[in-house]
C-alpha positions in Angstrom: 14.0 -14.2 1.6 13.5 -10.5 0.3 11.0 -8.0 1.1 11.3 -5.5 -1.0 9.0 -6.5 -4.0 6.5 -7.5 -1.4 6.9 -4.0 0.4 6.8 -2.1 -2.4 3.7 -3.7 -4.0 2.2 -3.8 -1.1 2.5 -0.1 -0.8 1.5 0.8 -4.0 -1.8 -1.6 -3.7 -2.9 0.0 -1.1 -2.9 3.4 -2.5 -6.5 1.7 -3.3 -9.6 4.3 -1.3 -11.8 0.8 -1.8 -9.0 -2.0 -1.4 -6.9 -2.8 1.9 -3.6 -4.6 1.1 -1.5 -5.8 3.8 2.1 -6.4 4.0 2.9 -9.3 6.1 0.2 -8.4 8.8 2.1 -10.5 10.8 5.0 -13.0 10.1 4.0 -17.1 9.8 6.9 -18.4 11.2 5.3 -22.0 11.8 3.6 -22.9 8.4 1.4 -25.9 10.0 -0.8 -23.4 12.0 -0.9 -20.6 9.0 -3.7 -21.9 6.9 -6.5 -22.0 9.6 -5.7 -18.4 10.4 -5.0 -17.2 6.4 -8.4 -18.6 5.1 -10.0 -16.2 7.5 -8.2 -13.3 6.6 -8.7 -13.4 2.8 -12.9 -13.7 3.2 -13.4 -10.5 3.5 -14.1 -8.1 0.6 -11.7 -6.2 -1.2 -8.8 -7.3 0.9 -5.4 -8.1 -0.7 -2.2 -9.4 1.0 1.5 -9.3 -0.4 2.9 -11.6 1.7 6.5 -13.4 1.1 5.2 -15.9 3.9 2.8 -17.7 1.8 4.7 -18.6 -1.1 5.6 -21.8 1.2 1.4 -22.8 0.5 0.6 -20.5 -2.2 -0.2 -23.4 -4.7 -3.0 -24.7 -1.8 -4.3 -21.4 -1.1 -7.8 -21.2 -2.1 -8.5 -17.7 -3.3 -8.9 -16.3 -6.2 -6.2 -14.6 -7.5 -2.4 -15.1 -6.5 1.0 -13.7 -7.7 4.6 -14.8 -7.0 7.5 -12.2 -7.4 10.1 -13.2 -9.7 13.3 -11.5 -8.6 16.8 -12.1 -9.9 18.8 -14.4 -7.6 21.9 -12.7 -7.7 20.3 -9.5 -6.2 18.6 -11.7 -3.8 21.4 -13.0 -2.7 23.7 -10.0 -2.6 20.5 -8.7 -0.2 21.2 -11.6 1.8 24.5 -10.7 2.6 23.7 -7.4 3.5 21.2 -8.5 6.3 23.8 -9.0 9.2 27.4 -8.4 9.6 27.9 -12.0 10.4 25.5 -13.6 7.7 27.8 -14.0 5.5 30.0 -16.8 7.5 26.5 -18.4 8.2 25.8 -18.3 4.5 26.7 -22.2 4.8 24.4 -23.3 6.4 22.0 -21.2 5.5 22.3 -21.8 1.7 19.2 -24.9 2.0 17.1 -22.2 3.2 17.7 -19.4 0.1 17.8 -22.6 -2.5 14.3 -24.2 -1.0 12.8 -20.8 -1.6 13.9 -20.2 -5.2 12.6 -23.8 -5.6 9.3 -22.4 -4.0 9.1 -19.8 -6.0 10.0 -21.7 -9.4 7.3 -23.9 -8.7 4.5 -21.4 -8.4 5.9 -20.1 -11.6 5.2 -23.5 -13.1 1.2 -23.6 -11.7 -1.7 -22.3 -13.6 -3.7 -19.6 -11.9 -0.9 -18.2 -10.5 -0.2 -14.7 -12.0 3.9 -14.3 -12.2 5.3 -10.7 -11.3 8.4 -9.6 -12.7 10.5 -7.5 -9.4 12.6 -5.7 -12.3 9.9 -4.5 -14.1 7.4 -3.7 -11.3 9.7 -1.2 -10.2 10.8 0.3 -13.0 7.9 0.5 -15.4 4.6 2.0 -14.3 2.7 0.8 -17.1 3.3 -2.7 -16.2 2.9 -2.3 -12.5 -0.4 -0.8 -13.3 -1.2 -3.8 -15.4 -0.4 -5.9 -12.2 -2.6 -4.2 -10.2 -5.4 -3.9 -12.5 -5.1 -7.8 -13.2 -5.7 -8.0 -9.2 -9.2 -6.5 -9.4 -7.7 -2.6 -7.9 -9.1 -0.5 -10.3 -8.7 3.0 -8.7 -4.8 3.1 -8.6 -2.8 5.0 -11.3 0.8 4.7 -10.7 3.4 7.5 -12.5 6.5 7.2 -13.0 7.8 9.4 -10.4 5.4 6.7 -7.9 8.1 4.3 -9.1 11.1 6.4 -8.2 10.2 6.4 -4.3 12.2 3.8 -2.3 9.7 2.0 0.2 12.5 -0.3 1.6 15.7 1.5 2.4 18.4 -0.4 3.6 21.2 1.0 5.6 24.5 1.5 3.6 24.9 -2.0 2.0 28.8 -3.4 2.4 28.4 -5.6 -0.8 27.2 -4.5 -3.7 27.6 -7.2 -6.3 29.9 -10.7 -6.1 33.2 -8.3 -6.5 33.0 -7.8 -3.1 32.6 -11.3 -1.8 35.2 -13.6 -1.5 34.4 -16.7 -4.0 33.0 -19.3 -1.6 29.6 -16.9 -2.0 29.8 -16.7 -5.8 30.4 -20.6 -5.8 27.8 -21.1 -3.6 25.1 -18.9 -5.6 26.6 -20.7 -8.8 25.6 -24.4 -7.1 22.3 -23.4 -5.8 21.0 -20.4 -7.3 22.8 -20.6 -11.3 19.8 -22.9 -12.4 17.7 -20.4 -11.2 19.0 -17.4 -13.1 19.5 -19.5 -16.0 16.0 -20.3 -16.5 14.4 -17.3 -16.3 17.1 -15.5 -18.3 19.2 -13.4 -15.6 22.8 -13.3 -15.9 25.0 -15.9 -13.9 27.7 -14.0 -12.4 
């Protein structure tokens, strides 16, 4: 799914002189070997990791703080489309894939101890991403609003940028997976 929540807060966490905070140190394709390998990583001190990789075990992760990114769907998905120039007739069967990882994602929402981030406000609103990172033990980052305005992901020139320029098989297909989604959490179903 996306990376640009996990890049970006990645990025700013690690502005940290006492904290290291990885992005996706390396990607966990094959979730039945991850958990030996992530227990490891996350015993050592001050160490952080915004990785969209674990969200598929987040809820049996054993450490002490976790976060999910809450991102709206339709932006996800229009992201989605922009990723190769063939994606989009693969969307088909690829939709399972985008749908099982909202239902991830809704499901860490739902479990206690798991703090929820909101992606619209964490890059828009340094008050709030400060609170995120404060709420995650990093206590020597003070974001600005002009922290905010830098882009860490930039994407080459996007071809679609919202469902007007999709044909509607897409917008029906985000409407039958992805409308509960946005629904529930208050986004706009296009």
């Amino acid at each position: 799914m996306g990376r640009s929540g996990t890049l970006f807060l990645a990025t700013m966490m690690n502005r940290s002189e006492t904290w290291t905070v990885e992005h996706e140190p390396w990607p966990l394709y094959n979730m039945h070997e991850v958990m030996d390998v992530v227990h490891d990583r996350f015993d050592r001190d001050k160490y952080g990791e915004v990785n969209s990789f674990l969200r598929y075990i987040l809820c049996d992760l054993g450490v002490k703080k976790k976060g999910v990114i809450r991102r709206n769907p339709a932006h996800v998905f229009i992201s989605i489309c922009n990723w190769e120039g063939d994606f989009l007739n693969k969307l088909p069967e690829k939709i399972d894939f985008i749908k099982h990882s909202f239902e991830v994602v809704d499901q860490a929402l739902e479990t206690d101890g798991i703090y929820p981030i909101v992606f619209e406000k964490l890059t828009t609103d340094p008050d709030y991403t400060n609170q995120v990172i404060a709420d995650f033990g990093i206590d020597d980052v003070v974001l600005k609003e002009e922290d905010l305005a830098k882009k860490v992901h930039r994407a080459d020139t996007n071809r679609y940028q919202g469902f007007e320029d999709l044909a509607n098989e897409p917008l029906a297909l985000f409407r039958e997976n992805l409308g509960w989604f946005s629904e529930k959490y208050g986004y706009e179903v296009p």
